[in-house]
C-alpha positions in Angstrom: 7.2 -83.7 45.3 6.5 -80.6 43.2 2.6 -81.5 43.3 2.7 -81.1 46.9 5.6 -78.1 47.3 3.2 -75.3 44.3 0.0 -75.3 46.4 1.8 -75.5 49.5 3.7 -72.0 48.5 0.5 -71.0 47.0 -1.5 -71.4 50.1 1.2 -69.8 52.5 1.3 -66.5 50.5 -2.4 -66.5 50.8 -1.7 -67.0 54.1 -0.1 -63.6 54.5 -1.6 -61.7 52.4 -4.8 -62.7 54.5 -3.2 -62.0 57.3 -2.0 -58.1 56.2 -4.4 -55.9 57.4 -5.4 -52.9 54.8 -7.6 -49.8 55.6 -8.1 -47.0 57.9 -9.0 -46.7 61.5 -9.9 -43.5 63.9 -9.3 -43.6 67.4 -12.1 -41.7 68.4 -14.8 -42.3 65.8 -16.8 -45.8 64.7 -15.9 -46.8 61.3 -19.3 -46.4 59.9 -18.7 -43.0 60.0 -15.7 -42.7 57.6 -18.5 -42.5 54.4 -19.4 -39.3 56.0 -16.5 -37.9 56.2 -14.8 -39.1 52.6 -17.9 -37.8 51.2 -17.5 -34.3 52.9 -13.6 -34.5 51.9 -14.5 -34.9 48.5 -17.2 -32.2 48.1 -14.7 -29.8 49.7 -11.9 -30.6 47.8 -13.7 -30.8 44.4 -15.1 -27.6 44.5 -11.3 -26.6 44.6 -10.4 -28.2 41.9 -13.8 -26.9 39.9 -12.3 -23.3 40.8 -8.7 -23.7 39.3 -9.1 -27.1 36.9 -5.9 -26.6 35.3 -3.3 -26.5 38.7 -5.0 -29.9 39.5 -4.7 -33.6 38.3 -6.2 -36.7 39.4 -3.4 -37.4 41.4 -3.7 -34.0 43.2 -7.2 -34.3 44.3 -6.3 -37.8 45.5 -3.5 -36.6 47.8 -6.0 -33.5 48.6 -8.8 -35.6 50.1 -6.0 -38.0 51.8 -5.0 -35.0 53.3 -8.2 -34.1 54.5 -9.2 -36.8 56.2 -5.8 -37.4 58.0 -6.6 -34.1 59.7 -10.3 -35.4 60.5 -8.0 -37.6 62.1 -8.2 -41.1 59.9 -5.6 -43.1 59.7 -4.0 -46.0 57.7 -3.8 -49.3 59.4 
């Protein structure tokens, strides 16, 4: 019984975690374009950071590019 009940758990959690879907979408743009725009985010954003290095951490710029593209208008799925 309990050869039979582990991988059957095993397979159904795998079952929804396959089944979550993870990522970002825009309404109005294709999704090959989202490269561009991180990439633009970033440069933006880290020449903030270069300007005042001690009000920012890791964390920061994270949020800070998060923020950026949100109002390029990418969103989480």
């Amino acid at each position: 019984m309990q050869k039979i009940v582990f991988p059957a758990l095993l397979l159904g959690v795998f079952l929804i975690m396959a089944g979550c879907r993870t990522g970002t979408w825009h309404p109005n743009k294709d999704q090959s374009e989202w490269g561009r725009d991180h990439a633009e985010c970033e440069e933006i954003i880290r020449a903030g950071v270069r300007d005042s290095p001690e009000t920012y951490d890791v964390v920061d710029e994270v949020k800070l590019i998060r923020s950026c593209m949100e109002k390029k208008g990418w969103r989480k799925k």
